[in-house]
C-alpha positions as CSV (number, residue, x, y, z in Angstrom):
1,X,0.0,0.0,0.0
2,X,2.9,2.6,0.5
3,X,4.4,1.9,-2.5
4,X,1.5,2.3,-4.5
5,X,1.0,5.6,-2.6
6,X,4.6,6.7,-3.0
7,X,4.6,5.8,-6.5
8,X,1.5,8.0,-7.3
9,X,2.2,10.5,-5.6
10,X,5.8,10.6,-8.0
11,X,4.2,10.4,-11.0
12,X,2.0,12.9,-10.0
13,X,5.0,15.3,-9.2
14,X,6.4,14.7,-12.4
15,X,3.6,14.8,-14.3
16,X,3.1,18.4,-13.2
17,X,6.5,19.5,-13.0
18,X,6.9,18.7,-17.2
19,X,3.3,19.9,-18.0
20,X,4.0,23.4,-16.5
21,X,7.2,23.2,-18.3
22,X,5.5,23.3,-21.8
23,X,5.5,26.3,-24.2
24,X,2.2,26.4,-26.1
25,X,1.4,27.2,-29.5
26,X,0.3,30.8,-28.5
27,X,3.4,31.8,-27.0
28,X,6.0,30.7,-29.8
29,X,3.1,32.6,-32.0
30,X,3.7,36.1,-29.6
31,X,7.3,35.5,-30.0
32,X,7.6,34.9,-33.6
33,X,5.7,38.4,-34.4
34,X,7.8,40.4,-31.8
35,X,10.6,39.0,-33.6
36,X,9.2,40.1,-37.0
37,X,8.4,43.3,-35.3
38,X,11.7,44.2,-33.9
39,X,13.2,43.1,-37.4
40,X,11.1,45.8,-39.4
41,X,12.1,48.6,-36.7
42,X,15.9,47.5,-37.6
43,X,15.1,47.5,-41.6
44,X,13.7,51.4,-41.0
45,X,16.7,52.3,-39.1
């Protein structure tokens, strides 16, 4: 019974600890027109 607990209770850590980790679509998205922003501010210069 405490393994079963102790083992739960790890993949339940990990599974957290990598979900929060991930970058979602909507973020790469922001960063990809910032970066297309910043690169048009450059071309004017």
């Amino acid at each position: 019974m405490k393994r079963f607990i102790l083992i739960f209770a790890v993949m339940g850590t990990l599974a957290t600890t990598l979900y929060s980790c991930r970058e979602t679509t909507e973020d790469k998205v922001e960063d990809a027109a910032d970066d297309v922003g910043d690169a048009m501010e450059d071309a004017v210069d």
